[in-house]
C-alpha positions as CSV (number, residue, x, y, z in Angstrom):
1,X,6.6,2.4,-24.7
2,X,8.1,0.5,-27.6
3,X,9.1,3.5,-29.5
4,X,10.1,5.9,-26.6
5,X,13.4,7.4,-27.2
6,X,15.8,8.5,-24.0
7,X,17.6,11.7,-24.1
8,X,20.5,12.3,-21.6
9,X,18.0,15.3,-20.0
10,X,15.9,12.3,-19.3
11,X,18.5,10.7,-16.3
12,X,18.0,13.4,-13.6
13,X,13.8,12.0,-13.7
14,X,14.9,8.8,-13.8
15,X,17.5,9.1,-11.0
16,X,14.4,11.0,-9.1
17,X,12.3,8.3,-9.6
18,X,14.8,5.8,-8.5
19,X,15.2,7.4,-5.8
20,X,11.7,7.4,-4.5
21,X,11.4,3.8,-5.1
22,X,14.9,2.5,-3.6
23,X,14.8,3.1,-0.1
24,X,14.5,-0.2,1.9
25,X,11.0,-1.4,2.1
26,X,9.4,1.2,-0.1
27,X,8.2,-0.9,-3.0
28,X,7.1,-4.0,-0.5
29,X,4.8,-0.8,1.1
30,X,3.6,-0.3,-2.8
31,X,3.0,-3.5,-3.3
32,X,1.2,-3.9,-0.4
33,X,-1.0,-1.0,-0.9
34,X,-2.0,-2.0,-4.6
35,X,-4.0,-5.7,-2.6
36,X,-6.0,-2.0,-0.7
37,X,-6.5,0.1,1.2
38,X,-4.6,-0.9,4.5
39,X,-4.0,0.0,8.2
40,X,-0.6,1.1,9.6
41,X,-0.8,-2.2,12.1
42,X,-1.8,-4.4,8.6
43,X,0.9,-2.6,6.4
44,X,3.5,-4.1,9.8
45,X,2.2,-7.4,10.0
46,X,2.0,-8.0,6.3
47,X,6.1,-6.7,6.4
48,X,7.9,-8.6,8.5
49,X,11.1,-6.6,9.9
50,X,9.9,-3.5,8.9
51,X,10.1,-1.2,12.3
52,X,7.1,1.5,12.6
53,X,9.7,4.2,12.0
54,X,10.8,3.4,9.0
55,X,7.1,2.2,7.9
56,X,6.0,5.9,9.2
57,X,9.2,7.4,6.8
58,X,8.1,5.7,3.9
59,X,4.3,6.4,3.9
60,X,5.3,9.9,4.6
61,X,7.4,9.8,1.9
62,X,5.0,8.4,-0.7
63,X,2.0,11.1,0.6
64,X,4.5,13.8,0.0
65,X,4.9,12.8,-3.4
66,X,0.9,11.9,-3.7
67,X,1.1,8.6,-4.7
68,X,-0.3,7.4,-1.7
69,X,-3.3,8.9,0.1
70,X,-4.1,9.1,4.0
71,X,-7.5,8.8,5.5
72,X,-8.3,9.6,8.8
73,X,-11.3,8.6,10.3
74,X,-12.8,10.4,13.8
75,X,-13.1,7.6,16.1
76,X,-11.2,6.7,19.2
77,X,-8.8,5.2,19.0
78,X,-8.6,7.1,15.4
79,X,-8.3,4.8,12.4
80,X,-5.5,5.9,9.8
81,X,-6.0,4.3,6.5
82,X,-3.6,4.7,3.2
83,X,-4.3,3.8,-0.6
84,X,-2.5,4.2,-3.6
85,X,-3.6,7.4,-5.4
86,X,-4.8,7.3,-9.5
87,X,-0.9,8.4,-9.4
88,X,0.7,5.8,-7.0
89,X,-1.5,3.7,-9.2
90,X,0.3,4.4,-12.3
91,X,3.4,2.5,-10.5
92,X,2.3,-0.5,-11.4
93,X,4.1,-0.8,-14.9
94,X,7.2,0.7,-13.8
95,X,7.5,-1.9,-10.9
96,X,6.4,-4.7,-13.1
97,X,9.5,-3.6,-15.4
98,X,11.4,-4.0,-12.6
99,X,10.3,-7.1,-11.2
100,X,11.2,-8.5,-14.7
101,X,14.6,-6.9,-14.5
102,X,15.2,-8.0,-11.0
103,X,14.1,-12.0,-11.9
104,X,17.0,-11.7,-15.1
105,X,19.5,-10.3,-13.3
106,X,18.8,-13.0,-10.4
107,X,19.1,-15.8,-13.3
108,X,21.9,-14.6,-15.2
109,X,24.2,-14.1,-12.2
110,X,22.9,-17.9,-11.0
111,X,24.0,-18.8,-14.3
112,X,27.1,-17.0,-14.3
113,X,27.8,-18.7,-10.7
114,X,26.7,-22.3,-11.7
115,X,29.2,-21.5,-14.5
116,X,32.0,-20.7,-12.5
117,X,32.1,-23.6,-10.1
């Protein structure tokens, strides 16, 4: 990662990519998904706020792209599981980047406002 170069061809994959992960409450669904496998009523209770529209969107989303899987199992009533694929799995650096990125930003505009004042 340390010597990876960016070319300007480069920024329509990383504007896809942002993309995918920007949408309201599609990395908490991510993170959520990399504790396990989890049921659409745990993913909603875990995620306060999140409505079962947009929770059904986003997994949607994320199995389009195949970085989630969904298993269902014949019972009644039938039981839905998702889980991160090896490819949703691969996530994990990319969202730990951003956490990092997220916590300066959050201290350096803190900083910038306990400066101000």
């Amino acid at each position: 990662m340390g010597n990876e170069q960016l070319t300007h061809a480069d920024d329509r994959l990383i504007e896809f990519a942002l993309n995918v992960l920007g949408p309201r409450w599609t990395s908490s669904v991510l993170v959520e998904l990399f504790c396990g496998k989890k049921r659409t009523t745990e993913l909603l209770k875990a995620l306060p706020g999140l409505s079962a529209k947009t929770l059904s969107e986003r997994l949607r989303r994320l199995q389009e792209l195949e970085l989630i899987s969904r298993t269902v199992y014949p019972e009644v009533p039938p039981k839905v599981e998702y889980e991160l694929t090896d490819e949703g799995k691969k996530l994990l650096d990319a969202l730990v980047v951003l956490r990092t990125l997220g916590q300066r930003c959050i201290a350096s505009q803190a900083a910038n406002k306990n400066g101000h004042e």
